[in-house]
N, C-alpha and C positions, 0 to 999 in steps of 0.2 A: 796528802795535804788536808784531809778529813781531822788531822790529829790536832790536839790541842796546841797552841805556840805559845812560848814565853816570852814574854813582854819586857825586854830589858832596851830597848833606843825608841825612843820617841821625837816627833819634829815636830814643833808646835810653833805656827804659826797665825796669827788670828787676828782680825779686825775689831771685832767684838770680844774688849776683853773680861767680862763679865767673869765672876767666878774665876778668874785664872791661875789666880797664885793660892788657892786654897785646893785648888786641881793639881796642879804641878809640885803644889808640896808633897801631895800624898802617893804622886809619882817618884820623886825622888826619896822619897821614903823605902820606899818598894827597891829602890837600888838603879831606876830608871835612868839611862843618861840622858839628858834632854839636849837636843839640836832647837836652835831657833835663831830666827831673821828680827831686823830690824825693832822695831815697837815693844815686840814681845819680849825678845829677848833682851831691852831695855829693863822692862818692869819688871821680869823673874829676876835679874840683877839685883836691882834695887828693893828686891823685898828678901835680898840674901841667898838665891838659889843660884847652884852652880850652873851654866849654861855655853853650853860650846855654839859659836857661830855658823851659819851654815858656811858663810865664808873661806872660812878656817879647813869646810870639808871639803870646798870643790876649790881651792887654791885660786878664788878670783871674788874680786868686792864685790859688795853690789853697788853697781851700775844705770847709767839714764834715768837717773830719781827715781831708783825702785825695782825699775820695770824690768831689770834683769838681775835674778839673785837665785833664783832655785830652777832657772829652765840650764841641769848640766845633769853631766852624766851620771856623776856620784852621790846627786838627790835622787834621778831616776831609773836607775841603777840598784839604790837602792830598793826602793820603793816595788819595784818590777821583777827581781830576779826570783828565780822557782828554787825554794832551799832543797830541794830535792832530785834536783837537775843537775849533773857534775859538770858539764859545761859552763852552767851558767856560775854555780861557784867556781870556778879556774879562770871566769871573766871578771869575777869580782876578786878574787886574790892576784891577779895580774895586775890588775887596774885601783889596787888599794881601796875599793867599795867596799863600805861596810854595811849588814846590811837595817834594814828601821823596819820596826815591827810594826809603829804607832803612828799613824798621819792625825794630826789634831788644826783642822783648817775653818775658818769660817771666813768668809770671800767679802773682797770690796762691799762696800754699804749703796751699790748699784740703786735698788729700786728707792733707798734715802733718799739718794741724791735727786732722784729722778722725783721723788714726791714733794722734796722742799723745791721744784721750780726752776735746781740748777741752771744753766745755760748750755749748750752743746759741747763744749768744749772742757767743762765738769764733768759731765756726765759720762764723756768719753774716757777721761783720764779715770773717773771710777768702774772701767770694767778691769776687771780681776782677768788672767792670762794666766799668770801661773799657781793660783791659786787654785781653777780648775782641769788644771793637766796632770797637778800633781793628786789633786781629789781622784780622780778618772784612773791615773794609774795603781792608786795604792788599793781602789774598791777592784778593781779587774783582778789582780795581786791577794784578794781576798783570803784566797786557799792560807796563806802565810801573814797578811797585813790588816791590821784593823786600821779603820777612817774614822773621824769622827769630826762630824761638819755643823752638829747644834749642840748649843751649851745648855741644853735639859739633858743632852747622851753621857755628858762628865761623870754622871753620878753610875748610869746604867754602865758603864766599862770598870767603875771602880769597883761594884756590885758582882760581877762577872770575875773580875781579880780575886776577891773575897772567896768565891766561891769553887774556885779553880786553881786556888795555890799560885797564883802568879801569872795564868795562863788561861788566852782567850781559844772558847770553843768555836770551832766551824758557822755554829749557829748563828752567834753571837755576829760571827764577821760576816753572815750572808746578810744577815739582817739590817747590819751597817753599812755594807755596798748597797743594797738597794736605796736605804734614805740618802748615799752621799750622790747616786747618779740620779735621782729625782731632783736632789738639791741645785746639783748644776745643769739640769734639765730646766727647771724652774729657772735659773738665773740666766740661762741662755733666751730663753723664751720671752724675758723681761727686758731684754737687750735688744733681738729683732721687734717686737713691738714698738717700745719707746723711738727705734730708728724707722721704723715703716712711718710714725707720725712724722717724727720731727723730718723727715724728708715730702711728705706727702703723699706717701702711697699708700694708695687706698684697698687695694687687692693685692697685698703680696702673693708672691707664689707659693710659699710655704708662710701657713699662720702657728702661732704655737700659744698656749697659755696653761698654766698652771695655778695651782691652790695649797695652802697649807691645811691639814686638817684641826679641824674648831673642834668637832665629839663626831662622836660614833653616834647614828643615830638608830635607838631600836627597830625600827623596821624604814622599808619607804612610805609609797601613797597607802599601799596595803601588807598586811602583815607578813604578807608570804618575800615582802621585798626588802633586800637589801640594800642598805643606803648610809649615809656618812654626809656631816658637812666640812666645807672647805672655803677657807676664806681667802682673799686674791690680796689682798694688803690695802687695796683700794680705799680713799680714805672719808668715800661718801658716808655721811651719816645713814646708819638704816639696820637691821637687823643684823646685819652681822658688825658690827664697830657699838651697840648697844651694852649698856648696862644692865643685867636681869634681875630685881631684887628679891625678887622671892618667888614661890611653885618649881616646882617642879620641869625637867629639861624640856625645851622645846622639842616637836617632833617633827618631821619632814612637811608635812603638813600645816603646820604653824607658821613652821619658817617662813613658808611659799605663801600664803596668807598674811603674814603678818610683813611682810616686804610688798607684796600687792599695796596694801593698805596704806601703810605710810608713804608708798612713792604717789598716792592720790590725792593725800592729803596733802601732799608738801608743794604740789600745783595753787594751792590757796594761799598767799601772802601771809605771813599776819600781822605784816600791817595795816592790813583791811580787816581783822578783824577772824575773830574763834573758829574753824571750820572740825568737822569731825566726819568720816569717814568708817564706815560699818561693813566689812567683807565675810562673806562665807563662799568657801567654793573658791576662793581667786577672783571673785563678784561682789562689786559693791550691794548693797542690801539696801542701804540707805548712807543719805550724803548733803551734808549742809551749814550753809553758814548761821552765825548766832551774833547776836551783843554780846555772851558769855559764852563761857566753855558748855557749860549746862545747858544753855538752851540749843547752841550747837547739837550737841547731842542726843536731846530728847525728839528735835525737827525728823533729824537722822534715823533715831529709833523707830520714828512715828510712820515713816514711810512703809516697813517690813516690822512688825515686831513679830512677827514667827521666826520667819529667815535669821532675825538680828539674836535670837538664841545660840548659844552654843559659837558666837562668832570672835571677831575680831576687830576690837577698836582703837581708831589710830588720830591724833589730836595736833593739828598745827602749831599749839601754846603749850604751855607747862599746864599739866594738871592740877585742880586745888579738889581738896575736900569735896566740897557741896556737889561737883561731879562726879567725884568719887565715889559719893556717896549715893548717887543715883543710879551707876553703871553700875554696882552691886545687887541691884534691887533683882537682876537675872543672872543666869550661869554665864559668861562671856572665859571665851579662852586667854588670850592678850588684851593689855592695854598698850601702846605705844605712843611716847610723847616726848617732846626734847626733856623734858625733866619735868619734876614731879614734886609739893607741896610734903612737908612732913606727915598733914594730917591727910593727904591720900593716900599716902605711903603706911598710917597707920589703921586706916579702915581697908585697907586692901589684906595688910597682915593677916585679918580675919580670915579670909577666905587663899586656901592651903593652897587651890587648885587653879588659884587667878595668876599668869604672870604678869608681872609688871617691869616694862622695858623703859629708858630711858636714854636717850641719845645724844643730846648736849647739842642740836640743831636742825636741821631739813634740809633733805636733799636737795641741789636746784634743780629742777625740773626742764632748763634749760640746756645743762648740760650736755657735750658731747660723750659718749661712751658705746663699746660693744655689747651686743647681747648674741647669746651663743644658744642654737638649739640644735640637740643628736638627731641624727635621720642615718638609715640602713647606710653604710660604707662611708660615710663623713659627716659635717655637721653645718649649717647655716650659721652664718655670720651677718649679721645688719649693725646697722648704728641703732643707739636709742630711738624710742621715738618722742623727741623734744620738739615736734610740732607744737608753733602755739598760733592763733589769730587773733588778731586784736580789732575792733570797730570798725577803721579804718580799713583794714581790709575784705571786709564784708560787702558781697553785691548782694541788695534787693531788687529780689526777681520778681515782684509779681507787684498788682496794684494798691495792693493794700499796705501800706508802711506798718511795719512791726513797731509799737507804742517804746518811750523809753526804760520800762519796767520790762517788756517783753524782750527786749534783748539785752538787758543785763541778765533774763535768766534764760534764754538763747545762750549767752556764752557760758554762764553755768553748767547750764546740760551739755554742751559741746565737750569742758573740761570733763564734767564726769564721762561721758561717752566714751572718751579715749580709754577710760580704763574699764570697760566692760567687754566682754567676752563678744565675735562679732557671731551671727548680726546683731547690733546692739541699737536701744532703742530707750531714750532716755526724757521720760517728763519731769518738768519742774516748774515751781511757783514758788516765787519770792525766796528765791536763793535756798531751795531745799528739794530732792528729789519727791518726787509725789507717786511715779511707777517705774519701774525699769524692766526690759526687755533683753533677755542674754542669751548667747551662745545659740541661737537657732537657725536652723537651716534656710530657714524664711524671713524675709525682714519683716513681713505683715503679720507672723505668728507671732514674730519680739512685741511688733506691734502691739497686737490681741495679750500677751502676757500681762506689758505693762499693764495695759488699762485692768485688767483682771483683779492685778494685784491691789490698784488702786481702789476698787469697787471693793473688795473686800478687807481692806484699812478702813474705808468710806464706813462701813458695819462696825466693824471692832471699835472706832472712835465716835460713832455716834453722828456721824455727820450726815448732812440733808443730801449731799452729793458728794460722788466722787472728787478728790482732787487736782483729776486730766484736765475736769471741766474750766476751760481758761488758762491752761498750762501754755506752756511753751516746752517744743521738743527739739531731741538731737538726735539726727541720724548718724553712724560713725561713717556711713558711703551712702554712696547716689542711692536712691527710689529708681528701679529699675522700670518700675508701671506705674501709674494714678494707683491703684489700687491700693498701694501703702497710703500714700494721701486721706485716701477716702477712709482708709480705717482710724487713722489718728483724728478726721474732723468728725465719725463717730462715738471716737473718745472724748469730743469736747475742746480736744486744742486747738489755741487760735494762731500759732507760729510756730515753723518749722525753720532748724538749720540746717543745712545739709551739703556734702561736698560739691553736689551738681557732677555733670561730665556723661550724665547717659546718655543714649542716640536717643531717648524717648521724652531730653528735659522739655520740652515745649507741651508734651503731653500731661507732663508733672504740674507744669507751669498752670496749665489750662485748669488743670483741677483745684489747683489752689487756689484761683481767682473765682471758680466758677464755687467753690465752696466758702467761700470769704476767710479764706486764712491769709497772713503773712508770709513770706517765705525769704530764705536769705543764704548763701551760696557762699561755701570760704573754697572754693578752690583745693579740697588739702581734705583727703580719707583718715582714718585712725582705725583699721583695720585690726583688732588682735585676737590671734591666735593660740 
């Protein structure tokens, strides 16, 4: 079965009829008999090609609107039998099977339907049954049968015919089974999910998901890794549904960064107004609201301009120039923003090695969704975390009432908190980060970071004092002792947010009143990992 097959019956069946009749001329050119069902075999008619029915092969209509046309013996029969097995040819000359070299299938428009909103009862009529039985058997059938289940393969089978006198290689058709049973792996796995919701189960017992691949990516986090991206069809705005205009491909790295940052940004309305979002690392660097896009992002810059080297900028609004014009003034990797001005688009030109992404909106931040992470023999599943707190449900713990200024930027650093690496530890003043605290094993070292950082911005801009001094902070979890307390009223902050919930809050409590700060309790961690 190693040997080369020639390609003379082909079943071509297809939902997506892209490309069809320019594919199937060049098959019956070749001398190709073509079998096809319903739709297809409408449009190969009508664009003049000869076309025998599958009906016609298995001596019975198709039936129940559809749903039964190719599940018989003489489709799968054919599809299935080993031409090198004299049994199984003496089942097919018994039984008038002929047999099909070529499966040409692309399956119900399932995840469509499921993306425009369908209702249950759509959605069900669009899963595909024999679409993938007959994929399944003609890839298994491989040794003898070529599959072909996307219409970018049209060209690579016509290619393969070119190059082989008429006849596909072993290779050719291992290579084809594997994408056709990925394909209806993917489309199975599109079907128990959309049912695990729409019924409400939360924990199925078997979970599945798949990806199509976007590029190959030259290495992973580091060079020695291999890596690939792959996108889920999902139709959230954000780095992967992005427009890239110009630089060079994204790298593993970027990607992971440049998705960090716009899902931060896109936490800030904008109908309140420009916000901008600065990551390196999967860490915000700096982060703030503006009157403008421009000042947005100079607030942002001014926080870290070391860190904000070499990083990743992500914009609530469309970009115009004069921002553009400013974000150039340093090396920066991405730009990310729903869209983009001509003339930022022409001063970015400049710079080979800047990319500039565009999305056409923002993610909602509210949204439900999974997020999936590998661990040794299986992999964590959670929901999003679209945690939000609003004013309202805020308790003030201590006796000093946090001012109206101080808890609009209480809830500032709160949002940003959520997306900083834990333990996270976030200052701000007047809707702009001022220090931030990441990824440490201490909450009071995040603590000690921020303020660090702050002090030596404090320097680089010339200012009389650091900008903790009078800040408002965000813890992403409880203060497990005073002692983080005591280090942020060190720093100069006069209010703190934090989830509360430790056996020690009274002790917290005590320090915050006994140092004259604010304090204020949302019930609700943002832990990340």
């Amino acid at each position: 079965m190693s040997h080369p097959v020639a390609l003379k019956r082909a079943l071509i069946s297809v939902s997506d009829k892209t490309g069809l009749i320019e594919f199937a001329q060049k098959l019956a050119a070749r001398g190709v008999e073509i079998l096809s069902t319903g739709g297809s075999a409408k449009a190969m008619r009508e664009a003049g090609l000869t076309v025998k029915d599958v009906a016609d092969v298995t001596g019975f209509p198709e039936m129940m609107d559809g749903r039964v046309k190719t599940l018989h013996p003489a489709v799968h029969g054919g599809l299935l039998a080993l031409r090198d097995n004299d049994e199984h040819l003496a089942a097919m000359q018994a039984h008038g099977i002929g047999p099909i070299d070529l499966l040409v299938v692309n399956l119900y428009p399932f995840e469509e339907t499921v993306a425009k909103g369908a209702d249950y009862a759509d959605c069900i009529e669009n899963i595909d049954i024999g679409g993938p039985a007959m994929i399944r058997a003609a890839a298994k059938n491989h040794g003898f049968v070529s599959v072909i289940v996307d219409v970018q393969d049209y060209d690579a089978l016509l290619a393969e015919l070119d190059a082989n006198d008429d006849h596909t290689t072993m290779g050719f058709r291992q290579r084809q089974a594997q994408i056709a049973y990925a394909r209806t792996a993917a489309y199975d796995a599109a079907v128990s999910t959309w049912m695990a919701g729409a019924i409400g189960e939360e924990t199925p017992r078997r979970r599945a998901f798949a990806g199509t691949l976007a590029q190959g990516l030259r290495y992973g986090e580091n060079p020695h890794q291999q890596a690939a991206f792959y996108v889920t069809g999902d139709t959230r705005p954000g780095v992967a549904s992005a427009r890239q205009w110009q630089g060079k491909e994204l790298s593993y790295n970027n990607i992971n960064d440049t998705d960090a940052a716009f899902e931060l940004v896109a936490e800030f309305d904008p109908a309140n107004g420009p916000a901008c979002a600065i990551i390196k690392h999967a860490n915000p660097c700096g982060v703030a609201q503006g009157a403008t896009a421009i000042e947005a992002y100079k607030r942002a810059f001014d926080c870290d301009t070391t860190s904000a080297f070499g990083g990743i900028v992500a914009l609530n609004q469309p970009l115009d120039g004069a921002t553009a014009e400013e974000i150039v003034k340093i090396f920066t990797e991405v730009v990310i923003a729903p869209d983009a001005d001509e003339d930022a688009k022409r001063i970015f030109a400049a710079k080979k090695n800047l990319r500039l992404l565009t999305t056409g909106g923002l993610p909602d931040p509210t949204a439900a969704g999974m997020t999936f992470r590998q661990v040794a023999g299986g992999f964590l599943a959670q929901g999003r975390d679209n945690g939000h707190v609003t004013r309202d449900a805020l308790k003030i713990v201590t006796e000093r009432q946090p001012s109206e200024q101080e808890l609009n930027d209480l809830l500032f650093a709160w949002t940003v908190a959520k997306h900083v690496k834990s333990n996270a530890i976030v200052y701000a003043r007047d809707g702009a980060t001022v220090g931030i605290g990441a990824g440490q094993m201490s909450r009071v070292d995040s603590t000690r970071i921020g303020r660090r950082k702050s002090e030596d911005m404090a320097e680089t801009l010339g200012l009389a004092q650091p900008l903790t001094i009078g800040s408002a902070v965000a813890s992403d979890a409880f203060f497990p002792f005073a002692d983080g307390i005591e280090a942020l009223a060190e720093a100069g902050a006069k209010a703190v947010i934090q989830p509360g919930g430790s056996m020690r809050d009274d002790e917290v409590i005590a320090a915050a009143n006994r140092l004259g700060l604010a304090m204020v309790f949302t019930g609700q961690r943002h832990f990340r990992h």
